[in-house]
MDTraj code that builds the backbone (N, CA, C; nanometers):
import mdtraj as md
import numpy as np

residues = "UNK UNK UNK UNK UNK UNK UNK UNK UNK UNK UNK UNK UNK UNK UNK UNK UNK UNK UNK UNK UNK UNK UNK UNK UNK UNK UNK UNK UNK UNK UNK UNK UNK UNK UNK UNK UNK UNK UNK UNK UNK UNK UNK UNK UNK UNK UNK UNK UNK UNK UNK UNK UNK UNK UNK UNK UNK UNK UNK UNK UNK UNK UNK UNK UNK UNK UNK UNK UNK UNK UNK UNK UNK UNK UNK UNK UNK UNK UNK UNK UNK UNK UNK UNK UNK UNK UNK UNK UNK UNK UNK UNK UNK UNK UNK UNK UNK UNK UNK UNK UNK UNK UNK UNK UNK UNK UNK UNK UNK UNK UNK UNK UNK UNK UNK UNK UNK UNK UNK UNK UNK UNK UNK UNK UNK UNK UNK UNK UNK UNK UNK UNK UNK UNK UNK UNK UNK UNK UNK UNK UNK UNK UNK UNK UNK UNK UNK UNK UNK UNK UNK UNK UNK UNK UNK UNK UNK UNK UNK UNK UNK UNK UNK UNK UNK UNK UNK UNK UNK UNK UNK UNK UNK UNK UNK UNK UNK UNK UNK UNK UNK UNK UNK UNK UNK UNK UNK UNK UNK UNK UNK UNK UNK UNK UNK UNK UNK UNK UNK UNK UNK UNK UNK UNK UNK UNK UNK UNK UNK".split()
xyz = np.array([
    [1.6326, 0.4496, -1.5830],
    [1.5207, 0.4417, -1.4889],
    [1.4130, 0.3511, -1.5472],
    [1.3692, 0.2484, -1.4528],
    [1.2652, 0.1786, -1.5222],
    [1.0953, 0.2449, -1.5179],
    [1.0123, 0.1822, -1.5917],
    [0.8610, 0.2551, -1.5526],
    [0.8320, 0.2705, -1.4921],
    [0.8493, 0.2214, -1.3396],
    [0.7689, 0.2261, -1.2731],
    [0.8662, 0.3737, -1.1776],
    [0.9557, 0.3504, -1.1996],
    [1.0261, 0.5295, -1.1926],
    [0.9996, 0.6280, -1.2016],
    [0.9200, 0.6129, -1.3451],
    [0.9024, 0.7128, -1.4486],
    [0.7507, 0.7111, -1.3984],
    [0.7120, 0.6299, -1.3262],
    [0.5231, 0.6523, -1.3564],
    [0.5456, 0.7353, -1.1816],
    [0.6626, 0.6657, -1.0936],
    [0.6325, 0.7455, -0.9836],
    [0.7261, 0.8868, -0.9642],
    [0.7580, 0.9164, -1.0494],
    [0.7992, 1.1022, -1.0590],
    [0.6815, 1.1410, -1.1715],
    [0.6139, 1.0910, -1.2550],
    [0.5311, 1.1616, -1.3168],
    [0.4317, 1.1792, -1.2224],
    [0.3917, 1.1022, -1.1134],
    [0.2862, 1.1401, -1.0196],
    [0.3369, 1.2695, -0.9307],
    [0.4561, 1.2128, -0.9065],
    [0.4975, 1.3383, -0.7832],
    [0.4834, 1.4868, -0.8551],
    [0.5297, 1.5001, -0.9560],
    [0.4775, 1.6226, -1.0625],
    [0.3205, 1.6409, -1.0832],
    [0.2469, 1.5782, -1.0855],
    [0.1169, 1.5554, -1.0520],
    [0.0774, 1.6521, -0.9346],
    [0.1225, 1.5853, -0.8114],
    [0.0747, 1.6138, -0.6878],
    [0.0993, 1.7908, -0.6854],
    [0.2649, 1.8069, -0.7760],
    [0.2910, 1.9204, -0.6978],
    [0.2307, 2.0057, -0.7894],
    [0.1847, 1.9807, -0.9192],
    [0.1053, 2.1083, -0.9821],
    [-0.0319, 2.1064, -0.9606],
    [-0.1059, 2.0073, -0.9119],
    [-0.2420, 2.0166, -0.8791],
    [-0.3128, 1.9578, -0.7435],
    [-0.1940, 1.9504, -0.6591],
    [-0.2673, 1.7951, -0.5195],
    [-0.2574, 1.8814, -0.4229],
    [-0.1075, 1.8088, -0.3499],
    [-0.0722, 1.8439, -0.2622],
    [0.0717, 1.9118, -0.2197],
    [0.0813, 2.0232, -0.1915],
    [0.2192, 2.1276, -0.1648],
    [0.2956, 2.1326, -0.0735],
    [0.4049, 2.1717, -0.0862],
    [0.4650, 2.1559, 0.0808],
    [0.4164, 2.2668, 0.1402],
    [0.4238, 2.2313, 0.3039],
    [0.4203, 2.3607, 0.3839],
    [0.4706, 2.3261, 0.5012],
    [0.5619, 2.4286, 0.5497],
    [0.6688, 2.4106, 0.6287],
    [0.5523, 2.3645, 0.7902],
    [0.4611, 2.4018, 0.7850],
    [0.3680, 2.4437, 0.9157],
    [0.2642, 2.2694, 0.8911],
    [0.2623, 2.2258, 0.8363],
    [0.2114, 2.0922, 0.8374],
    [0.3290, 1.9886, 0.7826],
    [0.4779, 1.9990, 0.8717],
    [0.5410, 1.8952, 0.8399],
    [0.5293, 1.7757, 0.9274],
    [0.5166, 1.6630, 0.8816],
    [0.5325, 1.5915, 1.0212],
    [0.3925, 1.5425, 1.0669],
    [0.2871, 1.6443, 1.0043],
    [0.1958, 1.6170, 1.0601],
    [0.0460, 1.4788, 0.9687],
    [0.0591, 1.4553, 0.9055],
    [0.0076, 1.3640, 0.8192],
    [0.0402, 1.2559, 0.9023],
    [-0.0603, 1.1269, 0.9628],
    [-0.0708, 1.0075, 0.9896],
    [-0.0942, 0.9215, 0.8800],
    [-0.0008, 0.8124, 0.8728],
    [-0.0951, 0.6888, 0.8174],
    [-0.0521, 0.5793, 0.8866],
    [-0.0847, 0.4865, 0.8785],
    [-0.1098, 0.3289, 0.9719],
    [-0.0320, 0.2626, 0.9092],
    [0.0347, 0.1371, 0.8980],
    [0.0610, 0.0230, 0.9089],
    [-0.0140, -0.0863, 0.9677],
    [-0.0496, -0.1896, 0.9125],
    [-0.1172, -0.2717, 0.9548],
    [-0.0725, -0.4043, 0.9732],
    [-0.1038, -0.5179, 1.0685],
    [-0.0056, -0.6078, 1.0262],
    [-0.0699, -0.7638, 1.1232],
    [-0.1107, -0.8683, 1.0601],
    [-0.1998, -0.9705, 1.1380],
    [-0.0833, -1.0879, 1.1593],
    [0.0437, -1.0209, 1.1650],
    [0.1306, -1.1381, 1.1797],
    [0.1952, -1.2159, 1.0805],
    [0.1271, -1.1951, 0.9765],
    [0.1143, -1.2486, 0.8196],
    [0.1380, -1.1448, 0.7196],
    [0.0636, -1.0937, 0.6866],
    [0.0512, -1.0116, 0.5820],
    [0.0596, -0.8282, 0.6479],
    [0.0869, -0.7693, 0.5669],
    [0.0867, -0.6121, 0.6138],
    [0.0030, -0.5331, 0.4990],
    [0.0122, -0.4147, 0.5764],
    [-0.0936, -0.2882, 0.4381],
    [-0.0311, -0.1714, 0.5121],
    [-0.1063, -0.0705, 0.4223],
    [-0.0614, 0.0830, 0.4213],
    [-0.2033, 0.1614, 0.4139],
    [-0.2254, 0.2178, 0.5384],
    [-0.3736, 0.2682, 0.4977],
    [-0.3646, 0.4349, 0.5300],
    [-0.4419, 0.5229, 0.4330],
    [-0.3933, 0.6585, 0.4046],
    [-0.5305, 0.6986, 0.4112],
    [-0.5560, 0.7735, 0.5484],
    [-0.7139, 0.8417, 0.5441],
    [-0.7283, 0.8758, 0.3906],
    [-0.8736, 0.8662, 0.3510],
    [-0.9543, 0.9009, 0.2568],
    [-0.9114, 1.0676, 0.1790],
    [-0.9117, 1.1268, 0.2573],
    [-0.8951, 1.2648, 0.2649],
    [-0.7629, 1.3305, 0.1738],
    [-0.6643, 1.2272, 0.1760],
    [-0.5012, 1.2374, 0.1846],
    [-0.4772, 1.1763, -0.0140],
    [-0.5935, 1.0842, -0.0559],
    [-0.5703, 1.0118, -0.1867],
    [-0.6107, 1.0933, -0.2826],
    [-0.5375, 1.1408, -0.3862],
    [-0.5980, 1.2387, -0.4491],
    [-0.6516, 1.1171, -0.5638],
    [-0.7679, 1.1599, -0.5823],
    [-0.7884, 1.0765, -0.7050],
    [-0.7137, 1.1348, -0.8817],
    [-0.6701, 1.1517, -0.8942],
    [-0.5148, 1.2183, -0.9914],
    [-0.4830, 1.1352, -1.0228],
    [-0.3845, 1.1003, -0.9238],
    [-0.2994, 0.9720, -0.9049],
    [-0.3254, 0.8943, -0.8902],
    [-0.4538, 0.8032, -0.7726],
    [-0.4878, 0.6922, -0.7699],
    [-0.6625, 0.6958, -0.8035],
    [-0.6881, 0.7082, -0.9222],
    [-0.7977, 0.6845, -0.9829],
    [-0.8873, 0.5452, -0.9126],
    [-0.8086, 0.4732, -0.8729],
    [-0.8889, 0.3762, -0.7937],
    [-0.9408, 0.3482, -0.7065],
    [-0.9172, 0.4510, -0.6063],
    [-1.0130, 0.5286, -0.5145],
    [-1.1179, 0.5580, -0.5195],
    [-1.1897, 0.5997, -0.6711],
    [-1.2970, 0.6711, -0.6426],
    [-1.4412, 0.5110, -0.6561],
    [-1.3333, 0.4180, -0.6120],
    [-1.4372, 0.3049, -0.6398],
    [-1.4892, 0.2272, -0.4707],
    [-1.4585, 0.3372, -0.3856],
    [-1.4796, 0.3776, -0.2479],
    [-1.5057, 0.5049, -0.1913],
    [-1.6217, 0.5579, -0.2379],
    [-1.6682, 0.7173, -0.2328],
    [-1.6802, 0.7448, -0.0857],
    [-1.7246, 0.6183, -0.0042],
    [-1.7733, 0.6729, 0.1462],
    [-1.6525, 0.6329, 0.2841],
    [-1.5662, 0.6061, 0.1832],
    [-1.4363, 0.5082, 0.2750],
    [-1.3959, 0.6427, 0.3629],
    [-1.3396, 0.6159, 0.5024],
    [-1.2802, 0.6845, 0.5958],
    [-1.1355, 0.6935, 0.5726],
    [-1.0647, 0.5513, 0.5358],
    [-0.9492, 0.5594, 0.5048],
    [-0.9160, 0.4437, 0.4066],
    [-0.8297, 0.4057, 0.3141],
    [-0.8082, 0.3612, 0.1867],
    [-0.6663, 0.2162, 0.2597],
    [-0.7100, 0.1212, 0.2685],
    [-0.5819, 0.0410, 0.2908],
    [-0.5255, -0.0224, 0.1930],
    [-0.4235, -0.0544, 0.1318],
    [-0.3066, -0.0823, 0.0690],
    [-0.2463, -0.1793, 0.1030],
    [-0.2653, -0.3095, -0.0188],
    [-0.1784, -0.4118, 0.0103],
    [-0.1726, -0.4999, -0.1014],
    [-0.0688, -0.5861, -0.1152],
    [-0.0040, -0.6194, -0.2122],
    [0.0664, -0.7429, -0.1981],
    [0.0262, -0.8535, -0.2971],
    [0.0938, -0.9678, -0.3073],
    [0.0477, -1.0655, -0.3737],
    [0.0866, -1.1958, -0.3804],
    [0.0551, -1.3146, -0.4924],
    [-0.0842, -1.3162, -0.5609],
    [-0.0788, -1.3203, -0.6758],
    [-0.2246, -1.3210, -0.7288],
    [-0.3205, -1.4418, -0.7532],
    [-0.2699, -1.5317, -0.7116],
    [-0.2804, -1.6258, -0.7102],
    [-0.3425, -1.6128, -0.5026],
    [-0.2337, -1.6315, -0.4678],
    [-0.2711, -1.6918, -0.2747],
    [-0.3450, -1.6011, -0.2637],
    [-0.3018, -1.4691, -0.2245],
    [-0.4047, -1.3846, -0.1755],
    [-0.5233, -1.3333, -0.1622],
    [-0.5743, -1.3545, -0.2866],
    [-0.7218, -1.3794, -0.3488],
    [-0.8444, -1.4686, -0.2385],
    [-0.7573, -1.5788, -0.2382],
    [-0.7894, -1.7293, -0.2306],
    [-0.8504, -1.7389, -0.0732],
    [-0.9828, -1.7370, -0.0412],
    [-1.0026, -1.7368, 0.0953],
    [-0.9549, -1.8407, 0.1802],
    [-0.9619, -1.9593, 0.1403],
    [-0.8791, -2.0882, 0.2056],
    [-0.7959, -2.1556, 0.1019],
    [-0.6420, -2.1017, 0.1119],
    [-0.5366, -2.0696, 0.0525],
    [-0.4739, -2.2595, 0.0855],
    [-0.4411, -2.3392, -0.0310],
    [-0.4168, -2.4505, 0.0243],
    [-0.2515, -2.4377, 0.0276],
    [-0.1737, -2.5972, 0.0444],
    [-0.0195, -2.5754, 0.0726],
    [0.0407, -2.5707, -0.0328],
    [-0.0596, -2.6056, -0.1882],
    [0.0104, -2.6106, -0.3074],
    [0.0203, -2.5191, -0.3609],
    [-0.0745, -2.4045, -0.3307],
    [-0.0886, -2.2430, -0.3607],
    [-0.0006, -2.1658, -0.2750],
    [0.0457, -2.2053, -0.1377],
    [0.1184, -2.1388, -0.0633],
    [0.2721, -2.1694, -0.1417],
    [0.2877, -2.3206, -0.1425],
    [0.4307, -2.3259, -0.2297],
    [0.4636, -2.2840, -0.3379],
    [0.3360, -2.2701, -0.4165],
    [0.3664, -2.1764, -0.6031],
    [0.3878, -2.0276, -0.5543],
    [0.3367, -2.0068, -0.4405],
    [0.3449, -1.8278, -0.4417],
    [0.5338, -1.8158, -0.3819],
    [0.5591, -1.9026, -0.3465],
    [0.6828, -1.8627, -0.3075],
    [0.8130, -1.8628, -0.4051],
    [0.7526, -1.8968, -0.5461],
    [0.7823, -1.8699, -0.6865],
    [0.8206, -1.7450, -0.7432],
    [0.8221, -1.7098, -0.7998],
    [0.7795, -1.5390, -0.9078],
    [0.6743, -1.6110, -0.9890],
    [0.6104, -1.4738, -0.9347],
    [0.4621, -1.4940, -0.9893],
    [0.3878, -1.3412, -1.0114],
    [0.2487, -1.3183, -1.1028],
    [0.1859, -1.2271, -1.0922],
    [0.1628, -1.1504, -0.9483],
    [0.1494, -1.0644, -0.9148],
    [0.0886, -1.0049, -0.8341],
    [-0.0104, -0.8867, -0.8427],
    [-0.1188, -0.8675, -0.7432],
    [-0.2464, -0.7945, -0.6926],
    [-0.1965, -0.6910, -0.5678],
    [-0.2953, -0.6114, -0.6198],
    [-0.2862, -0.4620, -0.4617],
    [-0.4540, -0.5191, -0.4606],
    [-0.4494, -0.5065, -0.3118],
    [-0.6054, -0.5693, -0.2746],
    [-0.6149, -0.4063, -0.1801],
    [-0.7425, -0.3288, -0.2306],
    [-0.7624, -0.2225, -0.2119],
    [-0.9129, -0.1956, -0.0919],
    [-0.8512, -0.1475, 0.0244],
    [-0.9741, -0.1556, 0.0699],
    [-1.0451, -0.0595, 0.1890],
    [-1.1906, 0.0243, 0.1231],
    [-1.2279, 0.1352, 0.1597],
    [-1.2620, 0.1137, 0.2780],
    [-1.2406, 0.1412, 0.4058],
    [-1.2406, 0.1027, 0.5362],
    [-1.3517, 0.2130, 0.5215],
    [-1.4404, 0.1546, 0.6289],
    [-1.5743, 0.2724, 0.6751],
    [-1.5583, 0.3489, 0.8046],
    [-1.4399, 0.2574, 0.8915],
    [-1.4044, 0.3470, 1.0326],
    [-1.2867, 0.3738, 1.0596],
    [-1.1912, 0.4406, 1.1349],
    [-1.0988, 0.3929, 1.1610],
    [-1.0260, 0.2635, 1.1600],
    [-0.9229, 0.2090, 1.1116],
    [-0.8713, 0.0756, 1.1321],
    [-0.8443, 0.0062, 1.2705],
    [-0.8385, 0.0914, 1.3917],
    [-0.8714, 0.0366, 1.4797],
    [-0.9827, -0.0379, 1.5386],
    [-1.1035, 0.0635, 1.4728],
    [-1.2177, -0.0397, 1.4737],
    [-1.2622, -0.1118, 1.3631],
    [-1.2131, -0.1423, 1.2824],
    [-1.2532, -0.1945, 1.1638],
    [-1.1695, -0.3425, 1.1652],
    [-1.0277, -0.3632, 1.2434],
    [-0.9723, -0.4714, 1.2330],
    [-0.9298, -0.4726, 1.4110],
    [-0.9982, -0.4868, 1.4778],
    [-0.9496, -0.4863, 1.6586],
    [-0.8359, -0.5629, 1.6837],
    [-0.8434, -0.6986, 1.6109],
    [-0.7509, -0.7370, 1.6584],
    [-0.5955, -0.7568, 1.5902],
    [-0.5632, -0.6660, 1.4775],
    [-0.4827, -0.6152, 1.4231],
    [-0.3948, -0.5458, 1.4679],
    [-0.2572, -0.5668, 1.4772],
    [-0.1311, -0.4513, 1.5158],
    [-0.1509, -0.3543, 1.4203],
    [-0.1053, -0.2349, 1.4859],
    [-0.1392, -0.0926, 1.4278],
    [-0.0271, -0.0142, 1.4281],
    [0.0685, 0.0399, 1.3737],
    [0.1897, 0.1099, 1.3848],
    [0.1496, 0.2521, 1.3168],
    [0.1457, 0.3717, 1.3847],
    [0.1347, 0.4820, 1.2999],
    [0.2272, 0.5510, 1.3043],
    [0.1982, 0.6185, 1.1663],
    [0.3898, 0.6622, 1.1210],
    [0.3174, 0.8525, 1.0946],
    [0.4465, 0.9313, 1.0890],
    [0.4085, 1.0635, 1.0877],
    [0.5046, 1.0903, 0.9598],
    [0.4409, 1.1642, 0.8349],
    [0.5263, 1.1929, 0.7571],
    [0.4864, 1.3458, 0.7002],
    [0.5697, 1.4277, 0.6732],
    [0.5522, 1.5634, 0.6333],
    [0.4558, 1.5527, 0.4916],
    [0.4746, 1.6383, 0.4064],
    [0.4121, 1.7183, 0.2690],
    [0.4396, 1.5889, 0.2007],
    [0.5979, 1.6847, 0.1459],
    [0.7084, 1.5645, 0.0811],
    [0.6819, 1.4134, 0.1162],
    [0.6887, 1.3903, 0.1761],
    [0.7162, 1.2393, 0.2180],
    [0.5558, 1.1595, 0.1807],
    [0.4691, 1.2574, 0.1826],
    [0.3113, 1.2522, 0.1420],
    [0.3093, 1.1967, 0.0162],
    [0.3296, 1.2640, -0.0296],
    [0.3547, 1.3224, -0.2077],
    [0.4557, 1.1506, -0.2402],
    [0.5647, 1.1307, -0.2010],
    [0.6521, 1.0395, -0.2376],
    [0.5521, 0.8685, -0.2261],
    [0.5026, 0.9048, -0.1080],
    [0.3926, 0.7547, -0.0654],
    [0.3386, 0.7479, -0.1507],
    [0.2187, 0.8640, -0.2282],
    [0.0843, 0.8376, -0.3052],
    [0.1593, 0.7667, -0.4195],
    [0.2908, 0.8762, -0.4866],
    [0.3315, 0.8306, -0.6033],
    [0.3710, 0.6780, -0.5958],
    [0.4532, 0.6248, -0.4945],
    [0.4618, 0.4952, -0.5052],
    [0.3848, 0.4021, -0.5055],
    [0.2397, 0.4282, -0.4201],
    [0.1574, 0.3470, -0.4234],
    [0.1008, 0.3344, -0.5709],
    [0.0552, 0.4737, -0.6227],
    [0.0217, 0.4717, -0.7852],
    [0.0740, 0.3879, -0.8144],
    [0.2070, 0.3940, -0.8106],
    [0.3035, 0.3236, -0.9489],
    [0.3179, 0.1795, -0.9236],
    [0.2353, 0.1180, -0.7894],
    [0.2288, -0.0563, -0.7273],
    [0.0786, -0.0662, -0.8862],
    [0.0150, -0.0137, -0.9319],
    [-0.0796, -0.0276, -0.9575],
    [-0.0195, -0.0567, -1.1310],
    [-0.1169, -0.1710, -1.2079],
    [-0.1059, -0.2341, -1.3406],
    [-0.1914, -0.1689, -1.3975],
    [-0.1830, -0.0635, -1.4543],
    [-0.2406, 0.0001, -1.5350],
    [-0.2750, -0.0327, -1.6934],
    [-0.1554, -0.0700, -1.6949],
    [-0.1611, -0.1158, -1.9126],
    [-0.1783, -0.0703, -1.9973],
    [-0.1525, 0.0961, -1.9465],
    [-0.1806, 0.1662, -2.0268],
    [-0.2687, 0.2888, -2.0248],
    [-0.3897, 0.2095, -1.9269],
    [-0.5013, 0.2961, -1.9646],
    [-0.4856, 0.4223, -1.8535],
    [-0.5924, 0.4555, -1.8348],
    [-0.6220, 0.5823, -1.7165],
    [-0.6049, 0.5111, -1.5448],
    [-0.6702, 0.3958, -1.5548],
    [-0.7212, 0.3480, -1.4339],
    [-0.6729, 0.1794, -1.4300],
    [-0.6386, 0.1472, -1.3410],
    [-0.6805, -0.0156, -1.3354],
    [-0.8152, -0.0796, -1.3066],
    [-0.8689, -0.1658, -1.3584],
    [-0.9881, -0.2469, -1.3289],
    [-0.9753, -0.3044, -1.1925],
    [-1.0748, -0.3635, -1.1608],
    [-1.0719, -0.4532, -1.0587],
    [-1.0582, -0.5942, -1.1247],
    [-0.9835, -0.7355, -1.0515],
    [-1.0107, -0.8573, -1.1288],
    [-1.1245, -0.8868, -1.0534],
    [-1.1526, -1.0230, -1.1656],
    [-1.2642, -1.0566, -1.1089],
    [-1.2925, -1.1498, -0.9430],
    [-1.1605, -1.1441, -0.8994],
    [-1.1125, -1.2216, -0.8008],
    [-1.2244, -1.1133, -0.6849],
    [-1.2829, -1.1833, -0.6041],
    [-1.3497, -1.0842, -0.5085],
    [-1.2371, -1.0209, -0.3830],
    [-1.3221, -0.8924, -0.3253],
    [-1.2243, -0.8540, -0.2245],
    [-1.1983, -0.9662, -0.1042],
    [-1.1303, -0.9490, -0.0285],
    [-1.1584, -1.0156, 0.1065],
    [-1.2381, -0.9718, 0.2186],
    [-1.3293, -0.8537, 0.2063],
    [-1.3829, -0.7742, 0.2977],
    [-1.5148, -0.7595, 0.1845],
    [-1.6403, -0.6793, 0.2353],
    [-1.7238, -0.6331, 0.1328],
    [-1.6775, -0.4985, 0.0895],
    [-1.5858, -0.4296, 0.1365],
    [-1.5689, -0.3406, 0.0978],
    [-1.4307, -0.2988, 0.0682],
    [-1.3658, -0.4104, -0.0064],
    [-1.2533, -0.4286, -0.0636],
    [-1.2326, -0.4925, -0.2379],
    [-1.1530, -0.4272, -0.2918],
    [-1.1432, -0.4751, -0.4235],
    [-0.9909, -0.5411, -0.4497],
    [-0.9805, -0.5910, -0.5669],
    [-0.8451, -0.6623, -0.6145],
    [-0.7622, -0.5854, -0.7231],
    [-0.7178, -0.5223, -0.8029],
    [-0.6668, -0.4772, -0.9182],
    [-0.5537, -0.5509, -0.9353],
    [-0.4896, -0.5586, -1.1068],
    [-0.3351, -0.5850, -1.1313],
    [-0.2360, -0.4824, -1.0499],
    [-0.0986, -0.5531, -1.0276],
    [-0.0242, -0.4653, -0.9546],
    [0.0486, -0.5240, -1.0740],
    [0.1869, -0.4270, -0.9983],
    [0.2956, -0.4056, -1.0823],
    [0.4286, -0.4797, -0.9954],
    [0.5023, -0.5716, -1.0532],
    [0.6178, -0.6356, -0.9684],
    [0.5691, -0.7630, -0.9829],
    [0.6805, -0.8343, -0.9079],
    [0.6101, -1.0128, -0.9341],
    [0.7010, -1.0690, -0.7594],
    [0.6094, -1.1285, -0.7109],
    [0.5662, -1.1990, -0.5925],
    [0.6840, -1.3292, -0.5917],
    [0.7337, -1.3308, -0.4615],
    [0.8033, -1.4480, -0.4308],
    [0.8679, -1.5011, -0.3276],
    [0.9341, -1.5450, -0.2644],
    [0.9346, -1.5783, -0.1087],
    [1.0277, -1.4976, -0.0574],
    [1.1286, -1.3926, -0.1773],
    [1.1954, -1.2908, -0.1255],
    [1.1304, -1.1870, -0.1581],
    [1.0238, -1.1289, -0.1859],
    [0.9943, -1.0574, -0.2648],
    [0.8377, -1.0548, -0.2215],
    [0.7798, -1.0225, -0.0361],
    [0.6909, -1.0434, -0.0108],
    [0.5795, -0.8987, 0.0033],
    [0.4654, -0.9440, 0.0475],
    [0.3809, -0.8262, 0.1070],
    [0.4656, -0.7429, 0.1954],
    [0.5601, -0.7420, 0.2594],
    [0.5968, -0.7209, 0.3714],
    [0.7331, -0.6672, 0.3228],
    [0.7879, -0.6868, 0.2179],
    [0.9170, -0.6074, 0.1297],
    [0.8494, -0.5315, 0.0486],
    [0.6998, -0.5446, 0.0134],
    [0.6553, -0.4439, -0.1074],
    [0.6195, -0.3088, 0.0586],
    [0.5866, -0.3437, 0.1615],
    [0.5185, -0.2777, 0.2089],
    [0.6228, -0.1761, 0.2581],
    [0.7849, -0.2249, 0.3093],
    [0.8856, -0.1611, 0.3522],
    [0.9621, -0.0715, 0.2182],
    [0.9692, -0.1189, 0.1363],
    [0.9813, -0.0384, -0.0615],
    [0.8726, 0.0905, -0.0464],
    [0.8235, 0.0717, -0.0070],
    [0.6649, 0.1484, -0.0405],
    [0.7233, 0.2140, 0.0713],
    [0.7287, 0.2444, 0.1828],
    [0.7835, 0.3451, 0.2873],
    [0.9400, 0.4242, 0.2721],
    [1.0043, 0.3144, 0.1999],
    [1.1178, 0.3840, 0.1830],
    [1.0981, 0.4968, 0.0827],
    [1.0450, 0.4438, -0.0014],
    [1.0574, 0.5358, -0.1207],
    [0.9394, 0.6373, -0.0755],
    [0.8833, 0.6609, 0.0217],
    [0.8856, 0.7567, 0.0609],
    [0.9395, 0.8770, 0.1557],
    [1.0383, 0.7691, 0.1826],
    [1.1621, 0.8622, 0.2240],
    [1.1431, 0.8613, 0.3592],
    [1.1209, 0.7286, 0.4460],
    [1.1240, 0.7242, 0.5618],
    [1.2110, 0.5772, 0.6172],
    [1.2892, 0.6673, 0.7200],
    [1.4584, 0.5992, 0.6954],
    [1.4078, 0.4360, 0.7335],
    [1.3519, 0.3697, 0.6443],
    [1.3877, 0.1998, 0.6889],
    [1.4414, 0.1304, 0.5567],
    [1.5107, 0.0175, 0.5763],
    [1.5887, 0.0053, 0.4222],
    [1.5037, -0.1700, 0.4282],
    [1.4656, -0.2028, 0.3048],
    [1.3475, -0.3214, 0.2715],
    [1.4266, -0.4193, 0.2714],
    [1.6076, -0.4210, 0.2799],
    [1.6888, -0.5534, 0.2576],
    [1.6727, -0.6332, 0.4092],
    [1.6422, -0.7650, 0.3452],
    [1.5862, -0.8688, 0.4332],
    [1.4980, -0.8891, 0.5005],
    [1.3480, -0.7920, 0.4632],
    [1.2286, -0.7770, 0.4921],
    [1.1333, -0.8725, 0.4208],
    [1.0885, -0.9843, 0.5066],
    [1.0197, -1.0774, 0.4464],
    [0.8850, -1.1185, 0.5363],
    [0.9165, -1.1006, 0.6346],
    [0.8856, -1.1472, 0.7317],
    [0.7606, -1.0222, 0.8403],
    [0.6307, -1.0242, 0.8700],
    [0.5541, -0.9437, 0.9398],
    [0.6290, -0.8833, 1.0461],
    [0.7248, -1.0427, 1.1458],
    [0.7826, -0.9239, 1.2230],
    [0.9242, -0.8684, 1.1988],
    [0.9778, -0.9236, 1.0450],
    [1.0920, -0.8408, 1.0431],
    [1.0224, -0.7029, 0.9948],
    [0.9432, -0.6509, 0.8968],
    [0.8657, -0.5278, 0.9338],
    [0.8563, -0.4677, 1.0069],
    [0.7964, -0.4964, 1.1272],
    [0.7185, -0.4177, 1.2416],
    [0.8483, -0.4304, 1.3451],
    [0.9495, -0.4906, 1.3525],
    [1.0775, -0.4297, 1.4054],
    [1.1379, -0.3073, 1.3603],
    [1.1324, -0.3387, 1.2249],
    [1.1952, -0.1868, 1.1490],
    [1.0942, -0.0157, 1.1664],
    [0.9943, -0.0637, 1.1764],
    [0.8721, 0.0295, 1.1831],
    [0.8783, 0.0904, 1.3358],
    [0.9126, 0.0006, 1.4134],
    [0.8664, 0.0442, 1.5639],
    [0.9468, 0.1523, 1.6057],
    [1.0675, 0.1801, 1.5943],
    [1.1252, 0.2748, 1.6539],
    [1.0446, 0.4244, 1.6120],
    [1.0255, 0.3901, 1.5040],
    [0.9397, 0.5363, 1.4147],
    [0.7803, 0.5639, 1.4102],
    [0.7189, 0.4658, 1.5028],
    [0.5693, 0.4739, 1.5463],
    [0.5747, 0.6216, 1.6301],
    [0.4665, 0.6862, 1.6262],
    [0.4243, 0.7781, 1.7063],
    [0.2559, 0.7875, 1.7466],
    [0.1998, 0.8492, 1.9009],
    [0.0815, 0.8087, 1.8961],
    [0.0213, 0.6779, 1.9292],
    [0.1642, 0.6017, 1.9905],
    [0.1498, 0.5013, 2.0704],
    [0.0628, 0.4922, 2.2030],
])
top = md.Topology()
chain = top.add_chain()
for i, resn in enumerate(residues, 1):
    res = top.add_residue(resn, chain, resSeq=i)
    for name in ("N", "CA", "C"):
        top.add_atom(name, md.element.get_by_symbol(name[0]), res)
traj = md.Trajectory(xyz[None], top)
């Protein structure tokens, strides 16, 4: 098993001795979003749902409504006007960033003109998300990841090291379908590159449409 294995069952052990428990009577019932501008995708997990345990980097959004999640080149993504020579190095292996960001409203009103897919997942399947998202995160060791100094793209968004390396198979949009699977919700990330090969795989399993 590689680390990042090992960092996401040491969380799930986490959750279950101090977070969050199963219960047969709230299965199913946990929302989180998908987000998706055609381009890029995220994972956003009301505020309420992040234990700071596991994702210590949360608490660097005390008043956030809900926490969005996303991940990719550390280099492009950063970059507010991203040129074609930065778009062609990212389609390389390269470093990659989780760009973290404390939404103040709902994501419906916070991004209007954003596709929105919401997914329903039990206890378990709770528990499996946080840990994976943890384990997207470059720690190095310590307790917490920093923020880089790269600014958010929002004011109320930050950048940290992630974990994995970025490449034209190997996109926001395969970290984002990895990140659902491994929480144990049936979509499989092979040949997920693409916003709308995503949100094809996602749609049958939206609810709250």
């Amino acid at each position: 098993m590689n680390r990042h294995g090992i960092a996401r069952r040491a969380v799930v052990g986490l959750l279950l001795a101090g977070g969050i428990h199963a219960n047969p009577a709230t299965a199913g019932k946990h929302r989180i979003i998908v987000t998706s501008n055609g381009w890029h995708s995220g994972i956003v997990v009301p505020r309420t749902l992040v234990p700071l345990a596991a994702i210590p980097e949360a608490a660097d959004f005390p008043t956030a409504a809900h926490i969005e999640f996303g991940w990719g080149d550390a280099e492009y993504y950063p970059t507010p006007r991203a040129t074609l020579g930065l778009a062609l190095l990212a389609a390389f292996p390269g470093p990659a960033v989780m760009h973290v960001s404390g939404l103040p409203d709902h994501p419906a009103r916070v991004f209007p003109t954003v596709s929105l897919l919401t997914l329903a997942l039990d206890d378990a399947q709770l528990q499996r998300l946080i840990a994976a998202l943890a384990a997207s995160f470059d720690r190095a060791g310590a307790a917490r990841a920093m923020p880089t100094t790269a600014a958010g793209l929002y004011p109320f968004s930050r950048f940290y090291p992630a974990t994995g390396r970025f490449h034209a198979f190997n996109t926001c949009n395969t970290w984002t379908a990895q990140t659902l699977a491994a929480a144990g919700l049936p979509i499989s990330a092979g040949g997920v590159q693409s916003a709308d090969d995503l949100t094809s795989r996602l749609r049958p399993l939206a609810v709250d449409q």
